[in-house]
C-alpha positions, 0 to 999 in steps of 0.5 A: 500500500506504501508503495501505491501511494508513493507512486500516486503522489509522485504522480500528482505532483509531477503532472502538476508541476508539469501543467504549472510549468506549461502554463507559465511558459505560455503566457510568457510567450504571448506577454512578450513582443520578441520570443523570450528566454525559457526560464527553468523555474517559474516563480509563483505569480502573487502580488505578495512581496512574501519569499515563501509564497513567491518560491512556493513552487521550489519548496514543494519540488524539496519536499517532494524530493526529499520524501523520494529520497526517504521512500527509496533510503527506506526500500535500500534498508530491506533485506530479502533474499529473493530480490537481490539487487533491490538494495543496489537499484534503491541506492542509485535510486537515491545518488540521482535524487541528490542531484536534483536536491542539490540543483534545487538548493541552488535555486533556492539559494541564488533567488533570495539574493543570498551573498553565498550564491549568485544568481545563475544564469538559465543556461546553466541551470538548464545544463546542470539539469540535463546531467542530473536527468541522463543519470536519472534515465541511467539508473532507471535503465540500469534497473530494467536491465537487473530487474527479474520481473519483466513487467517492472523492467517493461516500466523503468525502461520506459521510464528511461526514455521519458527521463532521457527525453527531457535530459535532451530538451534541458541541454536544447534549452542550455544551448539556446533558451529561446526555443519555445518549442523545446520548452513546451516540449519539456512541460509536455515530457513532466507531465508524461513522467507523472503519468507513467509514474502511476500507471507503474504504481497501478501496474505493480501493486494495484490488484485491479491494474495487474495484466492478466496472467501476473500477480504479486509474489506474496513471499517477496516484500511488496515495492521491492525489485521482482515483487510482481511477475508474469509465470508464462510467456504469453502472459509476458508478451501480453503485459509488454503489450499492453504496457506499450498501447497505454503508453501511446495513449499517455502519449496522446493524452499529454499531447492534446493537453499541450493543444488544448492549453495553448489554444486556451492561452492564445484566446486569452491573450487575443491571438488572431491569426486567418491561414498564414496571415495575421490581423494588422494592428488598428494604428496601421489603418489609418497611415495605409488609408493615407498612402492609397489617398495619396497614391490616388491622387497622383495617379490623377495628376499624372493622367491631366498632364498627359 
């Protein structure tokens, strides 16, 4: 149950952030005349002058890190015999989440004007999270290549790539932070991360969830590494099917989000656009009513000379 609820957490709070971050960037865009710089974190938008609410959003990202790190310490300090490698995946587990804690201590730090740590720049933040979610997508690999359950190999591997995906955007948005797309792209990939978190919760250790043919081992300590596994091999091919088609649909899900969000955002903030052509702003008309006055008039003048 402790395990469910982890990953449901998890889950929440990552698609949350992701559709924060989504938001934000958004209405960036269309604030600003020019495309502007991504920022790796959004502050909370509150008329309070209050550091705690105005950062609010870090403080829950080190809240949630920090009960990541202490559900994974507490799954490395079990022993079982039957899962051998558990202990070993828990540890990395915890090694990648202390780069992401420490990346968030130094934002913290940097934003309250702090004369222990200056202000970094996006590119560098953005750099220092492309490194901290390459060793995430390694140890999320490394734990499906040691995994005796094909079912939960099935859900880190792709776990990997989700993680991977967003090592890339994050060095994309390191190398030029104007890349609006890669920015909506790595909104899009937390959102995405959140939703695999819990359907591998459900999958794992949510009976009504399980593919048909698996079941949890009642001999090994629920959570841990080979905890649930498929006996026969169609029973494994079927899972791993499965697991693929409902990955699609995530796929979609979080994509029609992204449209969906933007179309909202551009209503909002008054974009109008007709094929490939855009509105002219209503300071123009008068000057091109003048200048076809003016062409008029010396088409006129030219016809009486002649």
């Amino acid at each position: 149950m402790a395990s469910l609820l982890f990953h449901i957490l998890a889950s929440i709070f990552l698609f949350s952030y992701g559709i924060y971050h989504l938001l934000l960037s958004i209405k960036s865009h269309f604030k600003s005349p020019s495309p502007p710089p991504s920022k790796p974190y959004h502050p909370f938008p509150s008329s309070s002058s209050s550091h705690f609410l105005k950062h609010l959003p870090l403080y829950l990202i080190l809240s949630s890190i920090l009960l990541s790190i202490l559900y994974h310490s507490i799954l490395s300090s079990i022993s079982d015999p039957l899962a051998p490698v558990h202990r070993i995946s828990s540890l990395q587990s915890v090694a990648s989440l202390l780069l992401f804690l420490l990346l968030c201590l130094s934002l913290l730090i940097s934003s309250s004007s702090s004369p222990l740590l200056p202000l970094l720049p996006s590119d560098l933040i953005f750099c220092l999270a492309s490194i901290a979610f390459a060793v995430q997508s390694f140890v999320s690999f490394s734990s499906s290549s040691l995994n005796s359950s094909i079912l939960q190999s099935k859900c880190d591997s792709v776990s990997s790539k989700i993680s991977a995906a967003s090592g890339v955007l994050c060095f994309a948005l390191a190398l030029d932070p104007r890349l609006f797309v890669a920015d909506i792209a790595l909104a899009g990939s937390l959102c995405l991360q959140g939703l695999w978190v819990l359907q591998t919760g459900l999958s794992l250790y949510a009976d009504g969830f399980i593919p048909d043919g698996c079941h949890r081992l009642l001999d090994v300590v629920r959570g841990i590494e080979g905890s649930t596994k498929c006996d026969l091999e169609e029973s494994q091919l079927r899972a791993m099917a499965i697991l693929d088609l409902v990955f699609v649909f995530h796929v979609v899900f979080v994509a029609v989000i992204v449209l969906v969000v933007y179309a909202v955002m551009a209503r909002a903030a008054g974009v109008r656009r007709v094929g490939s052509y855009e509105a002219l702003p209503t300071s123009l008309v008068p000057a091109m009513a003048v200048v076809g006055s003016n062409h008029v008039q010396m088409k006129a003048l030219t016809n009486t000379q002649a």
